[in-house]
C-alpha positions as a Markdown table, in Angstrom:
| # | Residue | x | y | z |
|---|---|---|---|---|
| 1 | Unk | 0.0 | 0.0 | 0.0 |
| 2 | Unk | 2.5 | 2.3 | 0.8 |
| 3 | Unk | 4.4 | 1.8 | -2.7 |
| 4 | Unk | 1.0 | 2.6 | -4.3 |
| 5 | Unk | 0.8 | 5.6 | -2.4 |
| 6 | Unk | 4.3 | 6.6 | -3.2 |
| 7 | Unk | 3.1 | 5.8 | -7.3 |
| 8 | Unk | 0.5 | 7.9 | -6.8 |
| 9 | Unk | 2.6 | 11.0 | -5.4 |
| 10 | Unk | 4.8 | 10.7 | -7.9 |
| 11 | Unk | 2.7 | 10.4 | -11.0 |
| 12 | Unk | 0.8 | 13.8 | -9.0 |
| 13 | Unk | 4.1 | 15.3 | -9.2 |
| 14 | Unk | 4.6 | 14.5 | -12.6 |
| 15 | Unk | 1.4 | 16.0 | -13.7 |
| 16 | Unk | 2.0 | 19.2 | -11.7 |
| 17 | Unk | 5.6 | 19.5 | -13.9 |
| 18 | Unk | 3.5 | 19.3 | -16.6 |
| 19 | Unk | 1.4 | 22.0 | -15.9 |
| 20 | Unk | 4.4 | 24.6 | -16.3 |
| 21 | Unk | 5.5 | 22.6 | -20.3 |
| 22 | Unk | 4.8 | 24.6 | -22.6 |
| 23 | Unk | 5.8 | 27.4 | -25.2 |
| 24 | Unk | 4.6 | 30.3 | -23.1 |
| 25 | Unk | 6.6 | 30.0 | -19.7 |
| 26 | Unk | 4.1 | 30.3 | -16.9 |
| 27 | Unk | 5.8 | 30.8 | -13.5 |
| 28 | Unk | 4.4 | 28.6 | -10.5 |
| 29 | Unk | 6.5 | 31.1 | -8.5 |
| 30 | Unk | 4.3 | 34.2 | -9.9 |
| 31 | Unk | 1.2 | 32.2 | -9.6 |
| 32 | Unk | 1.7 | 31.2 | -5.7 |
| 33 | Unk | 2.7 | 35.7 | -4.8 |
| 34 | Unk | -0.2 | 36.8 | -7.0 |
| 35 | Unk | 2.0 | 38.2 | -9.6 |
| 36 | Unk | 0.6 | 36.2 | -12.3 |
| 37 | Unk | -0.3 | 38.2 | -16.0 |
| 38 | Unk | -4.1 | 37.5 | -16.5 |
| 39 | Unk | -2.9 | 35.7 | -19.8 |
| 40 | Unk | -1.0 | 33.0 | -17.7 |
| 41 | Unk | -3.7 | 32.1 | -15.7 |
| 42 | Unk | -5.9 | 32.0 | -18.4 |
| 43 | Unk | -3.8 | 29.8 | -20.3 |
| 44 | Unk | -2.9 | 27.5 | -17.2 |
| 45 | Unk | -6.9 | 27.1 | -16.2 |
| 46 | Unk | -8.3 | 26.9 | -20.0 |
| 47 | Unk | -5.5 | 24.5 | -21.4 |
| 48 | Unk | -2.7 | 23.1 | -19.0 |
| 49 | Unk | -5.0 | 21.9 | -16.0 |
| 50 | Unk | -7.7 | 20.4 | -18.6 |
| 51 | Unk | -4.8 | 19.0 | -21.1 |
| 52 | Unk | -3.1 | 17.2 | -17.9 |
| 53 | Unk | -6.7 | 16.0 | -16.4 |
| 54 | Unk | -7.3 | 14.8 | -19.9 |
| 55 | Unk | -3.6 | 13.1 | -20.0 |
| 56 | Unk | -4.4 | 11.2 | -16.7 |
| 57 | Unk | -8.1 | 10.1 | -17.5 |
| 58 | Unk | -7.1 | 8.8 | -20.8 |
| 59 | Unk | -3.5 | 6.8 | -19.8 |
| 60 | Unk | -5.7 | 5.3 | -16.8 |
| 61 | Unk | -8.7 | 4.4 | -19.0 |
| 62 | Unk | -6.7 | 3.2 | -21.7 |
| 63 | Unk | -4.4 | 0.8 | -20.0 |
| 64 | Unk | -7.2 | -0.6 | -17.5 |
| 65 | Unk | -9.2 | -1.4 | -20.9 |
| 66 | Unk | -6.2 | -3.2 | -22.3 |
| 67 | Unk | -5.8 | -5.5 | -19.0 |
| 68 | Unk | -9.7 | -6.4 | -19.3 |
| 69 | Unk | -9.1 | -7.2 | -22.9 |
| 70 | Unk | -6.2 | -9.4 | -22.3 |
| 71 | Unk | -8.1 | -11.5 | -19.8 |
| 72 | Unk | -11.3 | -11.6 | -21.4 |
| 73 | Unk | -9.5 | -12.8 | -24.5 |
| 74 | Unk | -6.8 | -14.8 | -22.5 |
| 75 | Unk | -3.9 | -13.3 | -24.5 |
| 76 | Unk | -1.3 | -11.1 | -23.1 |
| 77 | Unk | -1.0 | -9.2 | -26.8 |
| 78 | Unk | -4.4 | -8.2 | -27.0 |
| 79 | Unk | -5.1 | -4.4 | -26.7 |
| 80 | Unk | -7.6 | -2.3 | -28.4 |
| 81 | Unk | -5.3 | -1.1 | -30.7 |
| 82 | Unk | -4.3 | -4.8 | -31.5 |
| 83 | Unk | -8.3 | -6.3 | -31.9 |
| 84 | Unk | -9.5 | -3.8 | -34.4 |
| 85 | Unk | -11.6 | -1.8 | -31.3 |
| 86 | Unk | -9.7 | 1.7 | -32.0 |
| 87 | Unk | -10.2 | 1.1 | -35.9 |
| 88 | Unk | -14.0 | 0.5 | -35.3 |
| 89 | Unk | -14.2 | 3.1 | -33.2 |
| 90 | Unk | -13.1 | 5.6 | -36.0 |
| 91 | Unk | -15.1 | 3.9 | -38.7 |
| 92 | Unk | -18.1 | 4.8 | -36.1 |
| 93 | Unk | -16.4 | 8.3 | -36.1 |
| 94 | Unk | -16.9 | 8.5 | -39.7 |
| 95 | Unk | -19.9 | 7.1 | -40.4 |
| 96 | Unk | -21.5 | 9.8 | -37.9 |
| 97 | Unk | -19.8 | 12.5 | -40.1 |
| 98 | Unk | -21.4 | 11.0 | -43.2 |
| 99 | Unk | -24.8 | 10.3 | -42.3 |
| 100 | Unk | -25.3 | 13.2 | -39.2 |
| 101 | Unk | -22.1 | 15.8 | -38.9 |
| 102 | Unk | -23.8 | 18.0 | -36.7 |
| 103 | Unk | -24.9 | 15.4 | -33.5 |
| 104 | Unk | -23.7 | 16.5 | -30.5 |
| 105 | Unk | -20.7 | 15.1 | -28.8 |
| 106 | Unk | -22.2 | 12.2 | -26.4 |
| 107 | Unk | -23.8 | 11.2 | -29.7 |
| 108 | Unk | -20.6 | 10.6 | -31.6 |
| 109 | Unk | -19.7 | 8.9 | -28.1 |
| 110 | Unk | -22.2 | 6.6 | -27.9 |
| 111 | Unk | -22.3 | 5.5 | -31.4 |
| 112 | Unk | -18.5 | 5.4 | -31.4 |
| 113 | Unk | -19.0 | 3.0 | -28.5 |
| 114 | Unk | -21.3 | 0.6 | -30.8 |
| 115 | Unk | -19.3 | 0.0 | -33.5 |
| 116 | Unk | -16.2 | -0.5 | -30.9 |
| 117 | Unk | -18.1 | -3.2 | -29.1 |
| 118 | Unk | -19.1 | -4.7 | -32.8 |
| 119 | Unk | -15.7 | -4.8 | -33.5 |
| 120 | Unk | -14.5 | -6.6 | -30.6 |
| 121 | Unk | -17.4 | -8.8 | -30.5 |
| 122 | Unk | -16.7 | -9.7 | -34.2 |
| 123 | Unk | -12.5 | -9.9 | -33.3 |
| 124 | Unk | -13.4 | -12.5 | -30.6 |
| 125 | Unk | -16.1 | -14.1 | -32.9 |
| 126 | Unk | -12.6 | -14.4 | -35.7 |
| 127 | Unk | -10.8 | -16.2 | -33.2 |
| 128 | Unk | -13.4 | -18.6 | -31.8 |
| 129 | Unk | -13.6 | -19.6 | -35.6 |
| 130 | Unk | -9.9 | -20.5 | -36.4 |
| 131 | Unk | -7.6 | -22.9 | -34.8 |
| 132 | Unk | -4.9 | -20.9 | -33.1 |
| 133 | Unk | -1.9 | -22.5 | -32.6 |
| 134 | Unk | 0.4 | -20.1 | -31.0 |
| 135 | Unk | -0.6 | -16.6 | -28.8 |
| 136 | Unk | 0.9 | -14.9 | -31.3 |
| 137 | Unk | -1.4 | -15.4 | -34.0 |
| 138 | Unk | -4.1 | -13.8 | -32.1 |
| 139 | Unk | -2.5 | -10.3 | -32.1 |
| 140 | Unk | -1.9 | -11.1 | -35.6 |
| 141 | Unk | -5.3 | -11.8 | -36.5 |
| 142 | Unk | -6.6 | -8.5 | -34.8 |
| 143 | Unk | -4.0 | -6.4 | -36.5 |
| 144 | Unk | -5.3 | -7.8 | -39.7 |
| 145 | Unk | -9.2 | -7.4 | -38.6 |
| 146 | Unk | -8.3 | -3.8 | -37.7 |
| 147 | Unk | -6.3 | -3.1 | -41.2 |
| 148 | Unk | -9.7 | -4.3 | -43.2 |
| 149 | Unk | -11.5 | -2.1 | -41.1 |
| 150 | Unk | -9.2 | 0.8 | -41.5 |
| 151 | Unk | -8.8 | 0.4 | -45.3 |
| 152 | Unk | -13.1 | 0.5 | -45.3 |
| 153 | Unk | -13.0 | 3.7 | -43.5 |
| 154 | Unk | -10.0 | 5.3 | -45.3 |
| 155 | Unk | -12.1 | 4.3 | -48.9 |
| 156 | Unk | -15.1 | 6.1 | -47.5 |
| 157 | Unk | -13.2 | 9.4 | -46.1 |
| 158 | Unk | -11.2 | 9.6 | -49.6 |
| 159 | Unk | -14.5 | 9.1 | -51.3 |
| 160 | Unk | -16.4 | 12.5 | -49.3 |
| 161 | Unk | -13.2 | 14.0 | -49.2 |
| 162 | Unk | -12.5 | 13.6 | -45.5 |
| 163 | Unk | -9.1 | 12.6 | -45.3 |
| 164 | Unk | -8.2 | 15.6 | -43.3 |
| 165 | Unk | -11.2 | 15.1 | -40.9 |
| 166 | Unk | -10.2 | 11.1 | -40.4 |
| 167 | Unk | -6.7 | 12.0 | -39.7 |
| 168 | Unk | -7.8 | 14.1 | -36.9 |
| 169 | Unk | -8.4 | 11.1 | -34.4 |
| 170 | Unk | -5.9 | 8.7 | -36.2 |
| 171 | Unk | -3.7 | 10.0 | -33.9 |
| 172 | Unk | -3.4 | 10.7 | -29.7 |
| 173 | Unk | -3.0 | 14.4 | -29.7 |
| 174 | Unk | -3.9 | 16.3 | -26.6 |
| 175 | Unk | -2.6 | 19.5 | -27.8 |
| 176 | Unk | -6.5 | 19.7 | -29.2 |
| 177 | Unk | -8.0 | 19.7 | -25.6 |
| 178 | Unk | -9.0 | 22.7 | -23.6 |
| 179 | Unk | -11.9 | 23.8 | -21.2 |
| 180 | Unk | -15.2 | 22.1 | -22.3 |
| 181 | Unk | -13.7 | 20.2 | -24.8 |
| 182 | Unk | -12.3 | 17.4 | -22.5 |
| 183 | Unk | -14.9 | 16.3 | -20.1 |
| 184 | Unk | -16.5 | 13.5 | -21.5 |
| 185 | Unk | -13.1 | 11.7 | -20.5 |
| 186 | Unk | -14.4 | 11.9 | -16.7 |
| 187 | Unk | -17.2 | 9.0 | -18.3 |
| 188 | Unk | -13.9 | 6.5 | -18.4 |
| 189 | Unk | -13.3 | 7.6 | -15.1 |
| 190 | Unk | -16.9 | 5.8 | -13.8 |
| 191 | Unk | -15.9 | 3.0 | -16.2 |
| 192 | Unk | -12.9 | 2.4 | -14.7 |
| 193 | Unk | -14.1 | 2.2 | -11.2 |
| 194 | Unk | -16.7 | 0.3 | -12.7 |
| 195 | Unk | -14.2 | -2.3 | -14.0 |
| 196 | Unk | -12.4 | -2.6 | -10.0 |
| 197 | Unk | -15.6 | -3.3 | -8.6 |
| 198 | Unk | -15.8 | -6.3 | -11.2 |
| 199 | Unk | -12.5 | -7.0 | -11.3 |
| 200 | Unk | -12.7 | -10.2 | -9.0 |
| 201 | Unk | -15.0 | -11.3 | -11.6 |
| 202 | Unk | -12.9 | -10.8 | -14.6 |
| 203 | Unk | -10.1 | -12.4 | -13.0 |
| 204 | Unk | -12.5 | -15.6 | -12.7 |
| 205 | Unk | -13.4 | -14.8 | -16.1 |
| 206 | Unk | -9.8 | -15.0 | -17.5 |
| 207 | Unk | -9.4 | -18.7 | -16.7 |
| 208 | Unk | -11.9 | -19.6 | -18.9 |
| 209 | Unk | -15.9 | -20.1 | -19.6 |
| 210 | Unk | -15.5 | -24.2 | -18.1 |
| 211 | Unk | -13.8 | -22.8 | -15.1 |
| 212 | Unk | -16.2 | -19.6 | -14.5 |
| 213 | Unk | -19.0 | -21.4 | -14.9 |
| 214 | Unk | -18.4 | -24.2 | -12.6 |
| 215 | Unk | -17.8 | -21.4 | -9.8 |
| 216 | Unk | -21.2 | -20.4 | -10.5 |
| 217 | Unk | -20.3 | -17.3 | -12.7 |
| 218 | Unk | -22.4 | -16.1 | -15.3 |
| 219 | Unk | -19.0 | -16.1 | -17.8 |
| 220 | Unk | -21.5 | -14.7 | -20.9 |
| 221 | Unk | -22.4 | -11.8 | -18.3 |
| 222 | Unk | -18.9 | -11.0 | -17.7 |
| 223 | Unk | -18.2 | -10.7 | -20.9 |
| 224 | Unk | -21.0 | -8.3 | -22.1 |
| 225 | Unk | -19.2 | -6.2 | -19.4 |
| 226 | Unk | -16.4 | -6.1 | -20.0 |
| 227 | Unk | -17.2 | -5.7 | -23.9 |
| 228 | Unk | -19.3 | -2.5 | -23.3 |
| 229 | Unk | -16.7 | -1.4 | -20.5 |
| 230 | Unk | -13.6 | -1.3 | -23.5 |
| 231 | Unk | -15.9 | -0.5 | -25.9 |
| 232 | Unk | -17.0 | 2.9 | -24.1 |
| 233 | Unk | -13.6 | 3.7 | -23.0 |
| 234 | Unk | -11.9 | 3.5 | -26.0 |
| 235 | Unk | -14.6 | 5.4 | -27.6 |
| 236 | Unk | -14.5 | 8.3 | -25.1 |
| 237 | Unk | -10.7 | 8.6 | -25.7 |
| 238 | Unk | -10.9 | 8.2 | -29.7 |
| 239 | Unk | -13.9 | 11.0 | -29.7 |
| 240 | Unk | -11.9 | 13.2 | -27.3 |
| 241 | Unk | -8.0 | 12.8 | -28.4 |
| 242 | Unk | -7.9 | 10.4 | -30.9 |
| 243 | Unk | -5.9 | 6.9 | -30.9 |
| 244 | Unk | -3.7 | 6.0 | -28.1 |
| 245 | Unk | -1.6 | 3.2 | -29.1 |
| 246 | Unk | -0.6 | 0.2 | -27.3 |
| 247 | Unk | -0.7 | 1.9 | -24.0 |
| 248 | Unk | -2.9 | -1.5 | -22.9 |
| 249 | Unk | -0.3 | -3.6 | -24.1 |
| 250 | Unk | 2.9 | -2.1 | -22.2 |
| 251 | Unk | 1.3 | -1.1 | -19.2 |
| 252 | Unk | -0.6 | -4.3 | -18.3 |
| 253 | Unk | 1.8 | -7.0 | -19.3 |
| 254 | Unk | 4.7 | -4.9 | -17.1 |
| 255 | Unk | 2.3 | -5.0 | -13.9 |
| 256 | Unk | 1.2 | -8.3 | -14.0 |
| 257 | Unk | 5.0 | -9.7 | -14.4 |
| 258 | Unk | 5.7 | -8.1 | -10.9 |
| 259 | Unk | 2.4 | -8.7 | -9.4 |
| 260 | Unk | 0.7 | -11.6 | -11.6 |
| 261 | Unk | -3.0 | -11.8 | -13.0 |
| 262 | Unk | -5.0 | -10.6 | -9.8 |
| 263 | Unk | -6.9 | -7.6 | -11.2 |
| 264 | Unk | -8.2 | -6.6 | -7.5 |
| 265 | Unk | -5.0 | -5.8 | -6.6 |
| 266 | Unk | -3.0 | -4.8 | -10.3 |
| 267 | Unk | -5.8 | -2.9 | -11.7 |
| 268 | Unk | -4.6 | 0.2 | -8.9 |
| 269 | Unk | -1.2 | 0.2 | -10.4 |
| 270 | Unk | -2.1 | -0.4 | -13.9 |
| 271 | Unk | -3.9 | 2.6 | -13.8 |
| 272 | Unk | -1.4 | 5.1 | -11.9 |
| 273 | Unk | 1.2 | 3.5 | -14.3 |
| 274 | Unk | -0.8 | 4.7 | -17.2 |
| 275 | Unk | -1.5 | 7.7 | -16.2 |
| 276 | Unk | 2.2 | 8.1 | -15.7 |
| 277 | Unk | 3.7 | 6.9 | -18.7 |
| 278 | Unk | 0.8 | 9.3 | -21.2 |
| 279 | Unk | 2.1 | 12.3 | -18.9 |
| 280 | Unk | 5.9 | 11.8 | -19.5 |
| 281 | Unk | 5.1 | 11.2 | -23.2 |
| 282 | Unk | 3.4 | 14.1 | -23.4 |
| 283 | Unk | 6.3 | 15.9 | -21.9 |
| 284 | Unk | 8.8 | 14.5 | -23.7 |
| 285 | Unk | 6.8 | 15.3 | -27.0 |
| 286 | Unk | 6.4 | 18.7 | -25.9 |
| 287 | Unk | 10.0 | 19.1 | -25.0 |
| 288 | Unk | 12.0 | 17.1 | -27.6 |
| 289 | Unk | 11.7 | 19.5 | -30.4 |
| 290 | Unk | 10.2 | 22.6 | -28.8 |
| 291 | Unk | 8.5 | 24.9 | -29.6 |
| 292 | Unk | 6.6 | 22.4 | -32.0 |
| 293 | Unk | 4.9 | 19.4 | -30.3 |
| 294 | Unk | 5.3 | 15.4 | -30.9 |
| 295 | Unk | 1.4 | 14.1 | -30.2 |
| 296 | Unk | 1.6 | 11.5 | -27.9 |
| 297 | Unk | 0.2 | 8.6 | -30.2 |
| 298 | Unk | 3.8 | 8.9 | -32.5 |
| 299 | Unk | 5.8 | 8.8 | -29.1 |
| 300 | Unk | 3.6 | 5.6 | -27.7 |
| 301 | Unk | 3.7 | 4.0 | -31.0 |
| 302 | Unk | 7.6 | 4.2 | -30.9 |
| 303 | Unk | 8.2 | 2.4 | -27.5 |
| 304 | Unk | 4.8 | 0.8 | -28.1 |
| 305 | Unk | 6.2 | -0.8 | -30.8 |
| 306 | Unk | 9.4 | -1.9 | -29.7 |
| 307 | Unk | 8.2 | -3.0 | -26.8 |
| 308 | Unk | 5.4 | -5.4 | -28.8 |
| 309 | Unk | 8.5 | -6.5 | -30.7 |
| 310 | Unk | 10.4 | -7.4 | -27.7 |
| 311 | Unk | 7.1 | -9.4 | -26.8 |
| 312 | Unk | 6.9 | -11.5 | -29.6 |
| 313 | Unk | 11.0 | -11.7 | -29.8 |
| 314 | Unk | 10.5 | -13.3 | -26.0 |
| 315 | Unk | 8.2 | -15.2 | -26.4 |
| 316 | Unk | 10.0 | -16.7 | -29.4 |
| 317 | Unk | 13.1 | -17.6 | -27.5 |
| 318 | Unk | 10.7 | -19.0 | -24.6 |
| 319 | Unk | 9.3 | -21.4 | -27.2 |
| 320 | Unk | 12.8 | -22.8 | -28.6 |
């Protein structure tokens, strides 16, 4: 408990340096004597506090969603980015744009959420289907769902010219968020608290529908929950910020190699840890090649990337 808590002030430190990141230079020194020019604070209270809420919101969200998804599909590579969820989630995106451009933002939300949970039902439906003989093929299989998915929507956007528009959530960038355009985000906040006070029951869940059910469980329950919990999450943070890559991958399968498949007591420090790796992202994209920004999806999908390499390269090695 007291390492958690330590996490926790740590990750609250972090997210108070980021506060003062930036291209105009806001002094926390000015703001604590009262000194502060009106155009500091304004910035600080209509862009920093919301653009570092929004940071830990979506990193917490986003990696909690990822360790449901890996034990409701029993695979430690599954992620939404990795079982076509994300890719539905923008084809939703889209299809709101064609058929109703002007519904309001829950709207995009909730429909977003539909054709996330389609796409995952349909990813697990694929691999139900198929013999699987090795972990990896499941990744594999919802890469390839997701790149059908995404080819679809990129054919439509080229076809009513909107490209530009698609591009917009292809990619985490919170540079976009400011006052009243963040808060649907707090939604995966419920969700996520939601997804603790089930967690006992996605652990059972995990070890299979035989297994659940002969503890009693209702495993097609569980499921449904867990479905509609991803679903929802990944399409508040799609809607909001766009696509935050393999943030449910990293975070997840480095917590539960320390403290194993428990999600009662991992789901805590999945969820500080991911709210602490999208804040030093965000940082470092801010930073790296001021005064111009890096969005956080390019600098996740770098180490996301060579991290998922360094997955399958293990697991190779583990194998021979």
């Amino acid at each position: 408990m007291k390492a958690l808590v330590a996490a926790i002030i740590v990750t609250a430190l972090v997210a108070v340096v980021s506060l003062f990141v930036g291209v105009r230079d806001v002094s926390p020194w000015s703001l604590l004597t009262g000194d502060a020019d009106p155009h500091d604070l304004l910035i600080l209270l209509a862009s920093r506090v919301p653009r570092t809420l929004a940071l830990l919101l979506a990193g917490s969200a986003m990696a909690i969603a990822g360790k449901i998804m890996q034990m409701l599909a029993r695979n430690q590579f599954v992620e939404p980015s990795t079982a076509g969820t994300v890719e539905s989630a923008g084809l939703g995106m889209l299809t709101v744009l064609l058929i109703a451009p002007d519904m309001p933002v829950a709207g995009k939300m909730l429909v977003a959420a539909a054709f996330a949970l389609a796409g995952t039902s349909l990813f697990l439906g694929v691999l139900k289907a198929i013999p699987l003989r090795s972990a990896v093929m499941v990744p594999i299989v919802g890469i390839t769902l997701g790149g059908i998915i995404s080819a679809v929507a990129t054919f439509f956007a080229y076809r009513y010219d909107l490209l530009q528009s698609m591009g917009a959530w292809a990619n985490g960038d919170f540079s976009i968020v400011l006052r009243g355009r963040y808060e649907l985000l707090w939604i995966s906040l419920l969700l996520t608290v939601a997804a603790f006070i089930a967690a006992d029951r996605f652990t059972v869940a995990g070890m299979g529908a035989d297994y659940a059910t002969s503890l009693g469980l209702n495993y097609r329950r569980v499921m449904t929950i867990g479905l509609v919990i991803v679903s929802m999450v990944t399409a508040c943070v799609v809607v909001t910020v766009g696509v935050v890559p393999f943030l449910g991958l990293m975070v997840p399968n480095v917590v539960s190699s320390i403290m194993g498949d428990n999600m009662r007591r991992s789901l805590p420090w999945i969820g500080v840890s991911g709210a602490a790796l999208v804040l030093v992202c965000d940082i470092v994209g801010r930073t790296i090649n001021a005064p111009f920004e890096i969005p956080v999806g390019a600098v996740l999908g770098v180490i996301g990337s060579v991290f998922f390499l360094y997955m399958l390269l293990g697991r190779r090695r583990h194998v021979a």
